[in-house]
C-alpha positions in Angstrom: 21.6 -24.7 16.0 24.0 -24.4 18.7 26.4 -22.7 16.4 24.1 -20.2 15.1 22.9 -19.8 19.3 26.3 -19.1 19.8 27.0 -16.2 17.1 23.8 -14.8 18.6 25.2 -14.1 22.0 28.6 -13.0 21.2 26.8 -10.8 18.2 24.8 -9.3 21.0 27.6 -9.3 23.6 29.6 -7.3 21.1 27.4 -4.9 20.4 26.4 -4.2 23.9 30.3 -3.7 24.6 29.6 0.1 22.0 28.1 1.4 25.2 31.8 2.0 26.4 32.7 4.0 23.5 30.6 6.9 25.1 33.5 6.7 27.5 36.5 6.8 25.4 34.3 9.7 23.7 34.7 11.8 26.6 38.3 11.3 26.4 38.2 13.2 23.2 38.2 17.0 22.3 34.2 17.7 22.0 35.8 19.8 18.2 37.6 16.9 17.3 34.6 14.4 18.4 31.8 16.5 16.3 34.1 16.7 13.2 33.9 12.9 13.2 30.8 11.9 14.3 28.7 12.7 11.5 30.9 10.8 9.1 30.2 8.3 11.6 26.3 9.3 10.9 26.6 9.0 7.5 28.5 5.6 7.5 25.7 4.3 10.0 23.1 5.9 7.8 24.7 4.0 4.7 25.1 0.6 6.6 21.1 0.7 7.8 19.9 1.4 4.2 22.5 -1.2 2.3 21.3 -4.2 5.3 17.5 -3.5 4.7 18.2 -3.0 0.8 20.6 -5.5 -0.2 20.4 -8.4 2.9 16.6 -8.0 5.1 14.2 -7.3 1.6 16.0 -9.7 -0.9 15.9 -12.3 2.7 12.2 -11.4 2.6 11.0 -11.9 -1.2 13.5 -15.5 -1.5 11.6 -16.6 1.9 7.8 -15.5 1.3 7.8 -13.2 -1.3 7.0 -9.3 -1.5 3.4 -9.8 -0.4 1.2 -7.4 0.7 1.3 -9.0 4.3 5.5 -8.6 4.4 5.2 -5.3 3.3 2.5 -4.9 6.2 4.8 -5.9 8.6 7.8 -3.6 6.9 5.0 -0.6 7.5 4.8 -1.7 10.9 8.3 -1.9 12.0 8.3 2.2 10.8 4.9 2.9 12.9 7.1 1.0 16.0 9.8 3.0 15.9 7.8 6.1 15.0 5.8 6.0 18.5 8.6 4.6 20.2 10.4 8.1 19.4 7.3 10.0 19.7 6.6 8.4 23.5 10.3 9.7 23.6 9.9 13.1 22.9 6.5 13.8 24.4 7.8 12.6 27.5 11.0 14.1 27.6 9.0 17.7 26.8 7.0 17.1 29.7 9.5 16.5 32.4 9.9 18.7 34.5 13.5 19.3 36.5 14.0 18.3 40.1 15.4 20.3 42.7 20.0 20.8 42.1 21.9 18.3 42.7 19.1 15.3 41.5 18.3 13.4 38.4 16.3 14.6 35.9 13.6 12.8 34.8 14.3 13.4 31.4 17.9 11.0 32.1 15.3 8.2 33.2 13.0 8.2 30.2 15.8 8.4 27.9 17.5 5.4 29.9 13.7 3.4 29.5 13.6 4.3 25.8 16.9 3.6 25.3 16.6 0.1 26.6 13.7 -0.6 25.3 15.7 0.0 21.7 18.6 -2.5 23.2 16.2 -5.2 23.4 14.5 -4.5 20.0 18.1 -4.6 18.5 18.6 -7.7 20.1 15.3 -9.5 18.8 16.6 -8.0 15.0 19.8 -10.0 15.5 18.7 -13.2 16.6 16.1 -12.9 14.3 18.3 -12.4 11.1 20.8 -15.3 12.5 18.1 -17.3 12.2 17.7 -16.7 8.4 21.2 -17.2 7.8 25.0 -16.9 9.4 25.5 -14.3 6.9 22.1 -12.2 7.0 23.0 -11.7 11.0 26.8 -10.9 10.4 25.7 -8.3 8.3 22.5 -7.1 10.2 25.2 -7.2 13.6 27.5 -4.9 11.3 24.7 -2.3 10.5 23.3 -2.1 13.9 27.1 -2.1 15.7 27.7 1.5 13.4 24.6 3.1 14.2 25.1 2.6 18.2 28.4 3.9 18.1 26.7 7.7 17.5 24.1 6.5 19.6 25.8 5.4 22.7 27.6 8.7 22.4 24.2 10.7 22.9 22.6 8.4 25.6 26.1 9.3 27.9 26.0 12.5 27.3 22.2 12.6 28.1 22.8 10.7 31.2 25.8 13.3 32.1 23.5 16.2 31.3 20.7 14.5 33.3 22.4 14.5 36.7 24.5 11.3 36.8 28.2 11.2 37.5 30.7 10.0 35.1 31.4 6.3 36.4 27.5 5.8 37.2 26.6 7.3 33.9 29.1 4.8 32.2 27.5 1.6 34.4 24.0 2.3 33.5 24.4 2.9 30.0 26.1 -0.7 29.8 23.2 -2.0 31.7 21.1 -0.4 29.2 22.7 -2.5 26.7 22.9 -5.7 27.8 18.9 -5.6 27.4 19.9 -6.9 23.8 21.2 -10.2 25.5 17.8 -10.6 27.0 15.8 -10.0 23.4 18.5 -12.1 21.9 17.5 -15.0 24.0 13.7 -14.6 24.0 14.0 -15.3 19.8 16.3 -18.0 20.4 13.6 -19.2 23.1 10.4 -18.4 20.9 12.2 -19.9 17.7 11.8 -23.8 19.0 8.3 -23.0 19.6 6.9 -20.7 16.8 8.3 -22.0 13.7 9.4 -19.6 10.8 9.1 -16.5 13.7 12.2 -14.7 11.8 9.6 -14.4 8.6 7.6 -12.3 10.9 10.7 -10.1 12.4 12.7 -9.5 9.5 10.5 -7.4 7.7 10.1 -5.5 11.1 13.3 -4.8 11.4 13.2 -3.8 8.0 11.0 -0.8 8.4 12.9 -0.5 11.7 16.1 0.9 10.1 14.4 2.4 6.9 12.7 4.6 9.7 16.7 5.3 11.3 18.0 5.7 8.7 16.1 8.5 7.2 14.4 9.7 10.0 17.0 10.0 12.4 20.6 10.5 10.3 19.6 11.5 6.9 18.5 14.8 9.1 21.3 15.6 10.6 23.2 15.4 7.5 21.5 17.8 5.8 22.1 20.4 8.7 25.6 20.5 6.9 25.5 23.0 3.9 28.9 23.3 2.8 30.1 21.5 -0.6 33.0 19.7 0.5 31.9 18.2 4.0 28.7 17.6 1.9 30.6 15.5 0.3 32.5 13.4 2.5 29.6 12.8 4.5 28.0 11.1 0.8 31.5 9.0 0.3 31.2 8.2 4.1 27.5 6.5 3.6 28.3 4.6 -0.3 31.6 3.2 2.2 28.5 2.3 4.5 26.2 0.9 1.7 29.4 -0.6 -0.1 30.5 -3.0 3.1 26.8 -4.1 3.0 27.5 -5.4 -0.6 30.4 -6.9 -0.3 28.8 -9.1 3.0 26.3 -10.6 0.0 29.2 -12.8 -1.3 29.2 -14.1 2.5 25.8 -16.1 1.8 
C-alpha cells in the first residue's frame, strides 16, 4: 500500500507542477502558441478517449462487470461534469465587472471551478492507483495532456480577470495543488470503504468521455482546412496510441 500511496502523491504532485506551463506559455509568441495548442487538443482529446476506452471500461467490466449500475455511475460522472460547466458558464455570464483596476468576478469563479476540477482530478488518480500501478500511470498520463491546454486558459483567464502576472502564476498553482488534497481523501476513504475505486472509476469514466467530446472534439472542428484537419486526427491516434501501448504495462 505504501508504494501505491506513494505513486499517488508524486502522480498528483506532478500534475499540479502543469500549472507552470501557463507561464512558460506566456513566454511564447501567442501565433506560435495557437498553431500548437490544438495539436496539443487533439493529443489530450485522444489520450481522454484511449484511458476511458482501453484502461477505465475494460478496469470496470474485469472488476464488476458492464452492469446497468456501472454504466449508471459512467452516466453520472457526464451529468457531474455537465453542471459543473454549466454552474461555470451561468455564472461567469452573470458577473458583472468591478470598477478599473479590480478583479473581475468572472477570474474568481473560474479560480472556484477550476479548483474544484483539481480536486476531482485528484480523486480520479488515486482512485485508478488503487485498481492497479498501471491503470493510474495511464489515467496520470491522460489527465497530465489535457491540463497542459487547460492550465494555459485558466492563466490567461486570471490575466484577463485583473491579476498580475506573478499573482496570476501563484494562484493558479494553488489551484492545483487541490489535487493533493482529493488525492489523500481516496487514500484516506480507501481503508474505510472497501472497493471505493469500483464506485469512482466508472465516474471518472464518464468524466473524460464528457472532455473529451464536449470540450476538445469542439474546438477541433472549428478548423476546416484539409491538411491541419489532418494533423490534428494523427495528433489524437498518437494520443489514443500511447494509451495502448500502457496496456502491456498491466
Amino acid at each position: 500500500m505504501l508504494n501505491t500511496t506513494l505513486y499517488i502523491i508524486i502522480s498528483v504532485i506532478i500534475v499540479s507542477l502543469i500549472s507552470f506551463i501557463g507561464a512558460i506559455a506566456l513566454t511564447i509568441n501567442i501565433k506560435k502558441l495557437n498553431k500548437i495548442l490544438i495539436y496539443l487538443v487533439s493529443f489530450a482529446a485522444g489520450a481522454l478517449l484511449g484511458d476511458t476506452f482501453l484502461h477505465l471500461i475494460p478496469e470496470i467490466s474485469k472488476n464488476s462487470g458492464l452492469t446497468p449500475n456501472s454504466s449508471f455511475l459512467i452516466l453520472a460522472g457526464v451529468g457531474v461534469f455537465f453542471v459543473l460547466e454549466k454552474f461555470a458558464h451561468w455564472q461567469h455570464c452573470h458577473a458583472h465587472m468591478t470598477e478599473e483596476n479590480h478583479i473581475h468576478p468572472f477570474a474568481y469563479i473560474n479560480l472556484i471551478g477550476d479548483g474544484l476540477h483539481n480536486f476531482i482530478d485528484g480523486l480520479i488518480i488515486a482512485a485508478s492507483y488503487l485498481i492497479s500501478i498501471p491503470v493510474g500511470i495511464a489515467t496520470t498520463t491522460a489527465v497530465a495532456l489535457h491540463e497542459i491546454p487547460q492550465e494555459i486558459g485558466d492563466l490567461g483567464v486570471l490575466l484577463h480577470g485583473g491579476f498580475t502576472k506573478g499573482k496570476a502564476i501563484l494562484i493558479n498553482f494553488l489551484s492545483a495543488i487541490v489535487s493533493i488534497a482529493g488525492a489523500i481523501l481516496i487514500i484516506f476513504l480507501g481503508n474505510i470503504i472497501e472497493n471505493i475505486q469500483l464506485i469512482l472509476i466508472p465516474i471518472a469514466a464518464g468524466s473524460f468521455i464528457y472532455i473529451a467530446g464536449s470540450d476538445l472534439i469542439p474546438e477541433l472542428h472549428k478548423e476546416t482546412r484539409p491538411a491541419k484537419s489532418f494533423l490534428q486526427l494523427i495528433a489524437l491516434i498518437i494520443g489514443v496510441a500511447i494509451m495502448f501501448f500502457l496496456t502491456f504495462l498491466e
